[in-house]
C-alpha positions, 0 to 999 in steps of 0.5 A: 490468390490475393484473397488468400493471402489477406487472410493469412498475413491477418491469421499471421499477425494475430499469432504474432501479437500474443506471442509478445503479449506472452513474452512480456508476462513470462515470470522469471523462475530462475529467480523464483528458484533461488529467493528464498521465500515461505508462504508466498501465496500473495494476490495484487489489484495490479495486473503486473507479477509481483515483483517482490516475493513475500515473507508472508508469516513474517509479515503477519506477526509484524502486523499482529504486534503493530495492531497491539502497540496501536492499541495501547498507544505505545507512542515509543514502540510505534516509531520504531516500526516507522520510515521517516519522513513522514509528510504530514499533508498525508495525515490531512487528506485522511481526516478529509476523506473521514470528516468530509470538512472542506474549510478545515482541509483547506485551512490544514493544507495551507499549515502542513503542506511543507511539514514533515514529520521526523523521528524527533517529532513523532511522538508530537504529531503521533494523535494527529496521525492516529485519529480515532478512525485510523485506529479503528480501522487498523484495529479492525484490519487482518494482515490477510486482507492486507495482502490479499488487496495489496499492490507490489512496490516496484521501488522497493521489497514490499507493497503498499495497501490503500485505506478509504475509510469507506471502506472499513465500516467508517460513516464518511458523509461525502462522496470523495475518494481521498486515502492513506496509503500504508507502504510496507518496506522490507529491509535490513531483515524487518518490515517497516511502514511509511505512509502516503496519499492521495 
């Protein structure tokens, strides 16, 4: 008789455990129902649902006209796209995980540490942040891919993409994993970005 039981409480518990692994991954379609939402077809590198339902045609034309300001250097029209603070240490760790120079890493994280860049300071710092590789991979850069790679914000409307320079075709001579992180926010009926780091 004991034999039989064992089996079963094992059979039993195994039951058991999917069906909260099911619960916790139920997606909420009531809230799906009532967003109101176009063209979302968004995949994330996380395991979690997406939290946050994208407009995604919308987004593609913010991305098209931010490639177009970048391009042409319109400083002006750039920080209107922007959330501030910027932390300019994040500017840092990406010419790091480009140039690969320590020394010139160490030296920049002493002096930008505790910067942070605003709104009146932007256009100041704006070639500091858009380094020749930055603009290149932005220029290169679909907003396709972009959401394709992406992964959902939990603090927020949006999601964030990691650059690694490798990645997009930039010679990166050692092998070191540091990044800039692009944070897309929807707010107030607009994207905007803010950035960070590794």
């Amino acid at each position: 008789m004991k034999l039989l039981i064992i089996p079963f409480l094992i059979l039993f518990g195994s039951c058991n455990s999917n069906n909260i692994k099911y619960e916790s991954n139920k997606i909420n379609y009531s809230e799906l129902q009532t967003s109101k939402v176009r063209n979302f077809d968004l995949k994330t590198r996380n395991s979690s649902f997406v939290n946050s339902l994208i407009d995604t045609a919308e987004f593609i034309s913010f991305w098209v006209h931010f490639q177009s300001l970048v391009k042409n250097n319109k400083e002006d029209e750039v920080l209107k796209m922007f959330q501030f603070p910027i932390h300019a240490i994040n500017a840092v760790i990406f010419k790091y995980s480009c140039d690969c120079d320590t020394a010139k890493y160490i030296q920049n994280e002493e002096k930008y540490r505790e910067v942070e860049i605003s709104q009146n300071n932007f256009i100041e710092y704006y070639s500091f942040i858009f380094t020749k590789e930055l603009k290149f991979i932005i220029q290169n850069l679909t907003a396709k891919e972009i959401l394709k790679a992406s992964a959902s914000n939990t603090k927020s409307i949006g999601f964030s993409y990691t650059i690694f320079p490798k990645e997009h075709d930039v010679k990166v001579n050692c092998p070191n994993d540091h990044n800039l992180k692009f944070h897309f926010i929807y707010s107030n009926s607009k994207w905007s970005i803010t950035l960070g780091g590794l």
